[in-house]
N, C-alpha and C positions, 0 to 999 in steps of 0.2 A: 257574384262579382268579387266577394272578397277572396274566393280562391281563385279566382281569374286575377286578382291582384296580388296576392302572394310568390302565385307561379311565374309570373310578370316581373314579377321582386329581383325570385330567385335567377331567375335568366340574365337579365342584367345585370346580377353580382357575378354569376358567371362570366359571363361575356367582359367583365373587366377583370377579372381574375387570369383568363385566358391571355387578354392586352400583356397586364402587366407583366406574366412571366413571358413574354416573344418579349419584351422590352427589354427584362433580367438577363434574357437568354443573348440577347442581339448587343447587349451591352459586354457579356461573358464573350462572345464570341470576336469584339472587337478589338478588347485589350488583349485577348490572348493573341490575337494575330498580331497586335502591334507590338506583342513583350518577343515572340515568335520569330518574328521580321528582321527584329534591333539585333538578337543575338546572331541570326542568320550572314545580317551582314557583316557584323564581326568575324566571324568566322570565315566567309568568305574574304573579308582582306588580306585574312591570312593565307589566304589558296592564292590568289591573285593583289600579291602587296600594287597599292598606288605608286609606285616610283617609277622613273624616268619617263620614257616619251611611250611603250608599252607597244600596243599594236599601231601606234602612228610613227613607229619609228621609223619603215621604209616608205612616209609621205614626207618625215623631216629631212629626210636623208637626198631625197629627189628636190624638196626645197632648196634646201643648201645647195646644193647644186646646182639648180638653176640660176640660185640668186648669185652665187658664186663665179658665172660664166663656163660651167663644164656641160653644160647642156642639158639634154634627158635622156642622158649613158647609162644615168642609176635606176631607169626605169626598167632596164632588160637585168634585171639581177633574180629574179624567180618569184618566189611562193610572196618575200614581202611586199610586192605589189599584187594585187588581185581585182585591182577596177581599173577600168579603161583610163587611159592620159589623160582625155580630156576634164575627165571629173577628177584628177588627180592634182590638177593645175588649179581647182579650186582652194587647195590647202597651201599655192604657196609662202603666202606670207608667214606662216608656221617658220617657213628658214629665216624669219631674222630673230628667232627668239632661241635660248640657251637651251637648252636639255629640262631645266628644270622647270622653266616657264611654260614650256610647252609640256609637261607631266600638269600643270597646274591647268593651265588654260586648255586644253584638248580634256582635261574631266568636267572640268565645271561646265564647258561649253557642254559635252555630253548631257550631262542631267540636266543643262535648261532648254536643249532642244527636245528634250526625251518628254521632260513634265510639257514643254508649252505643248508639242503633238498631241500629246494623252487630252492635257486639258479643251484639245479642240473637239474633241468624240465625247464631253460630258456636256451633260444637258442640266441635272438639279441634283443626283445621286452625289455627294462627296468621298464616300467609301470604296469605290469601285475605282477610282482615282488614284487612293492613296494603296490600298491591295496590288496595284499596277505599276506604281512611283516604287513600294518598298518589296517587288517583290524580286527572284533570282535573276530572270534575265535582265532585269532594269540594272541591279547591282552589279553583277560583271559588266556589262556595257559601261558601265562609270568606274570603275575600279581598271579595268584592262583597257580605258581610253577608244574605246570603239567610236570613235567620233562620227566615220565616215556612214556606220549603222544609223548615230543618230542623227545625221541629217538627213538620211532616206527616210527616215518613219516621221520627222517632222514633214519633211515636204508631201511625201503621202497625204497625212493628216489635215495638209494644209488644203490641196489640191479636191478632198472630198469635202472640207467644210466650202470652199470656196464653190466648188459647181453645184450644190446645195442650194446654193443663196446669190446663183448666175452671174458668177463674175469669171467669165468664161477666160480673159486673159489670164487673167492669175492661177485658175485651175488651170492652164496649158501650162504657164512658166514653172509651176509646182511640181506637174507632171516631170517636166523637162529635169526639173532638179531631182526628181525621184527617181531618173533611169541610173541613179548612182546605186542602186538596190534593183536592178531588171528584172532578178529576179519573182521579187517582191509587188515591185510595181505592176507586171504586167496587165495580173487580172483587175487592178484598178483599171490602168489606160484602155484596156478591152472595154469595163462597165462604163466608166462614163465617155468613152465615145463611142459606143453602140446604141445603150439605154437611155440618151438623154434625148431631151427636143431634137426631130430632123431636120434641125435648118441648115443650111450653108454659114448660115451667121454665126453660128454657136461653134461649129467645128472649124469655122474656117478662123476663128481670135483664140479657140483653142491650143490648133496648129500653131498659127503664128505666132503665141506665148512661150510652147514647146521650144520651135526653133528658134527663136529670140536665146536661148541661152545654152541649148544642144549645137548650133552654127558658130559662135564666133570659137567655144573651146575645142571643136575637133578641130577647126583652121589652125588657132594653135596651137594643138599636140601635130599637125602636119609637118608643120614650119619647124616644130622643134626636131621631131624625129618621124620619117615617112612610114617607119617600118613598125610603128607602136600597135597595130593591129595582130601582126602575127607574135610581138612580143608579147602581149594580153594572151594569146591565143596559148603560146608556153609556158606563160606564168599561172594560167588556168590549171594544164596538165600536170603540174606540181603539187598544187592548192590541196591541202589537207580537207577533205571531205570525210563526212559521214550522212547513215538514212538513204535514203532513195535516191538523191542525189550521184552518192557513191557507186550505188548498187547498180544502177542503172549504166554510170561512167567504167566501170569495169566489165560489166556485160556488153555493151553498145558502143562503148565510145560517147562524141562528141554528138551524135544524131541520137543519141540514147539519151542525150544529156538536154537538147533539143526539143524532142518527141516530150518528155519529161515537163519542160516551162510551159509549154503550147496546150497540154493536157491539163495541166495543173492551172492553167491562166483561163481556157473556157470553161474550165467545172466552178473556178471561182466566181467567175461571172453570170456563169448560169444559175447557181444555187441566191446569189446576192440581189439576181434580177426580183424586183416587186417586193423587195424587205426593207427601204428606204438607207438610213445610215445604218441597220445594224446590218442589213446584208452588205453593205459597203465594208464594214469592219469585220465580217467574215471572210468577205473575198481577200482581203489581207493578212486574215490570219490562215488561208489556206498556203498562201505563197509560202509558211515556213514547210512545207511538204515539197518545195523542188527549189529551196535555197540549202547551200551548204550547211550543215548543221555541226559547226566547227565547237559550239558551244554554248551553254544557256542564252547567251545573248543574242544568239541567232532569233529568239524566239519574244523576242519585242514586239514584233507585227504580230504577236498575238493578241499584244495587250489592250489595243483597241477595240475587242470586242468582248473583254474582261469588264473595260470600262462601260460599256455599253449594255451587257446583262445586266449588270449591278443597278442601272435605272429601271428596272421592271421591279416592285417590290415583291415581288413572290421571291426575288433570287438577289436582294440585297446583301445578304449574306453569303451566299454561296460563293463570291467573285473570295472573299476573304478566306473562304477554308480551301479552295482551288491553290491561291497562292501563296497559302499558309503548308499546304502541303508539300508544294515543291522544295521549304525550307527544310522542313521535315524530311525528305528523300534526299536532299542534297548531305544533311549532317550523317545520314545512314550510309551515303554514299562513300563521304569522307572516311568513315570507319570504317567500311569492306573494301576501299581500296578503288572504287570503281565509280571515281570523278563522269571520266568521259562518257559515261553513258546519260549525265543528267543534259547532253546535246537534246535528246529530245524532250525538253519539255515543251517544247512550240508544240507537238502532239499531245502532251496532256491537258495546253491551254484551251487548244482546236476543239477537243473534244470536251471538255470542261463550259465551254461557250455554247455548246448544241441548243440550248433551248433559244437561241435567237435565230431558230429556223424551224422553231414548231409553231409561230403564227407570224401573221403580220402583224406591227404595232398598230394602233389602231391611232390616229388625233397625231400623228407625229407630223409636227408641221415642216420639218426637217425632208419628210420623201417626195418633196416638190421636185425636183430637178433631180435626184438622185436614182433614178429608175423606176419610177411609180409605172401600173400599168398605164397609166395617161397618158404620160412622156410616150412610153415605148410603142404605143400606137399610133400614136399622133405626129 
């Protein structure tokens, strides 16, 4: 007994020995990613200084305009528009503010739609949150004023927390605001209106949510200008692409480009089917595989499943050296000259995120409505 109780001893001082240093370790690993991050961003201001209106500069410039009484003449100007009118008309009160107002308020808006999205896909983990708040494509998205990015990935975000927890109008109207990212969106709108309850009830306040706020802005982008479809259609063929995207648009065309979201939207949804929200935040981080990949920020809709690993504690840490790295490839990047290739890290998050499709979570009260096999039978 008393060697049965010594051995007993000694297991237990192991067994906390072991604790302690994952503790040391977990503790090592999170100041470094946050001393990591801080400098990254520095850095990064310097690649994309905060000043003026940035990338919302051809949404100020269509505001003014319209608010002006010139109409939406500034919409047919090329590459600086790339989203349909009607989601374009959502920025205009942007035209009554100065240059500088709107460098302030198009950032700050950026990072509180960015963190409230994120913060919709956490559950108890807080590190998988902040690895996704501080990491490369969050920064450029707030530094380069990507606004119109961050209100697609909120309204995504919103649109899955929301059909979750069956509040079927507001996942429609969310949906509805997130076709401002189509291509991103998709494999959402495929999963939860394929995967969810069959009832007419559910799809039919979906719908109706949807078009509650897709109907009155194409009526008026109509009224403003008839021809705003095929002007979309040319400010597309301009549009600085890269990734599959690209590749596909130079080989194929427009039907290349097509084949592309339609591919990219059922693999998303097939793989996300029966994974509750993490397969929902997969299916969104596939979409960064057939959105433009103009630049790190493109790769935001990865983050939600960044956020989502980081809640399994086998890979609490992992979400922080995934996006500790990017920081790390980015400052490498800066030094050999070859910025533009840090476009893809939506593919290093993609695949960084894998293990939220080697099981199903298990107790996650979250896969009610979000494509359980229940729902999809039933």
């Amino acid at each position: 007994m008393k060697r049965f109780g010594a051995a007993g001893t000694w297991f237990s001082a192991h067994l906390k020995r072991e604790a302690t240093t994952r503790t040391i370790l977990g503790s090592a690993i999170r100041l470094g990613f946050v001393l990591i991050a801080l400098a990254g961003i520095a850095l990064a201001a310097l690649v994309w200084p905060p000043v003026g209106p940035g990338e919302l500069a051809g949404e100020w410039e269509l505001a003014r305009g319209l608010l002006g009484g010139a109409g939406a003449g500034g919409y047919a100007i090329g590459a600086a528009n790339a989203y349909p009118l009607p989601f374009e008309l959502l920025f205009v009160p942007i035209g009554l503010l100065n240059a500088q107002a709107v460098a302030i308020v198009s950032r700050l808006g950026a990072l509180l739609l960015i963190g409230a999205g994120l913060w919709l896909w956490r559950r108890n983990q807080r590190w998988g949150l902040l690895a996704a708040l501080l990491s490369l494509p969050a920064a450029e998205a707030v530094l380069s004023d990507h606004l119109m990015s961050a209100v697609g990935l909120f309204a995504l975000s919103l649109a899955a927390w929301a059909h979750g927890r069956k509040r079927w109008i507001l996942a429609g109207v969310a949906l509805g605001l997130g076709g401002i990212r189509i291509a991103n969106a998709l494999p959402l709108v495929l999963l939860l209106f394929l995967y969810g309850p069959r009832t007419w009830l559910r799809i039919g306040r979906m719908v109706a949510g949807g078009l509650a706020v897709v109907v009155p802005l194409t009526v008026a982008a109509f009224m403003l200008d008839s021809n705003w479809p095929s002007e979309y259609l040319r400010n597309l063929s301009v549009y600085g692409m890269a990734g599959l995207s690209q590749f596909v648009s130079l080989r194929w065309g427009g039907l290349g480009e097509a084949g592309l979201l339609v591919a990219v939207a059922v693999g998303g949804a097939a793989i996300a089917r029966g994974r509750g929200q993490d397969g929902l935040s997969m299916a969104v981080a596939a979409s960064v595989l057939a959105a433009p990949m103009q630049g790190p920020y493109a790769a935001i809709f990865a983050l939600p499943a960044m956020v989502r690993l980081a809640e399994r504690p086998a890979y609490s840490n992992a979400t922080l050296v995934a996006s500790g790295a990017l920081w790390v490839a980015f400052a490498l990047a800066i030094h050999l000259g070859v910025v533009p290739l840090m476009s893809a890290a939506g593919l290093w998050l993609l695949v960084s995120a894998y293990p939220l499709l080697r099981r199903r979570e298990q107790g996650d009260s979250e896969v009610g409505a979000a494509g359980s096999k229940c729902h999809a039978t039933g």
